[in-house]
DRENKOLZA-668614 format. One record per residue (C-alpha): residue number from 1; x, y, z; residue in one letter. Coordinates in steps of 0.25 Angstrom, whole numbers, m for minus. Layout:
BEGIN
+-----+-------+-------+-------+----+
|   i |     u |     v |     w | aa |
+-----+-------+-------+-------+----+
| NUM |     X |     Y |     Z |  A |
...
+-----+-------+-------+-------+----+
***
This chain:
BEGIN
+-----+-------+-------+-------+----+
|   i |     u |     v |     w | aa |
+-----+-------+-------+-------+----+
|   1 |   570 |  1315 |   859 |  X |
|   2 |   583 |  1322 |   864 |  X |
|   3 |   591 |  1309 |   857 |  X |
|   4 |   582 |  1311 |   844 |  X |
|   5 |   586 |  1326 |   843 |  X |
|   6 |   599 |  1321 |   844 |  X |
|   7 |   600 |  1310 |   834 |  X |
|   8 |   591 |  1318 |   824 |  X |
|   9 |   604 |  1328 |   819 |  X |
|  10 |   612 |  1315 |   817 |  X |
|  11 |   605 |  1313 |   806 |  X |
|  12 |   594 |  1302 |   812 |  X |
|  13 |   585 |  1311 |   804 |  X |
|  14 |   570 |  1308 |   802 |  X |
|  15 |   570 |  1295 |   812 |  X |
|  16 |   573 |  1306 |   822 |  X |
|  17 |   564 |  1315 |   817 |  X |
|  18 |   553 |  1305 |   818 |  X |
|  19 |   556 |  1299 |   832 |  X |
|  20 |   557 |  1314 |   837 |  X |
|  21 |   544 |  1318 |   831 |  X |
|  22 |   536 |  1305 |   839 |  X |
|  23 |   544 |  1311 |   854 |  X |
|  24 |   539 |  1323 |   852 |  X |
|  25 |   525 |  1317 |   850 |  X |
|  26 |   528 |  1309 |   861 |  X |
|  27 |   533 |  1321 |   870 |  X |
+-----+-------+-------+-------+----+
***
């Protein structure tokens, strides 16, 4: 999640977004 938080501001964007959304679900 940390690398995804990270990436995200790079401008990954809504791949990010998405992949961050399912970890939290997960967590």
């Amino acid at each position: 999640m940390i690398v995804a938080f990270s990436v995200s501001p790079l401008g990954v964007g809504e791949d990010v977004g998405e992949y961050v959304a399912d970890a939290v679900r997960v967590v």
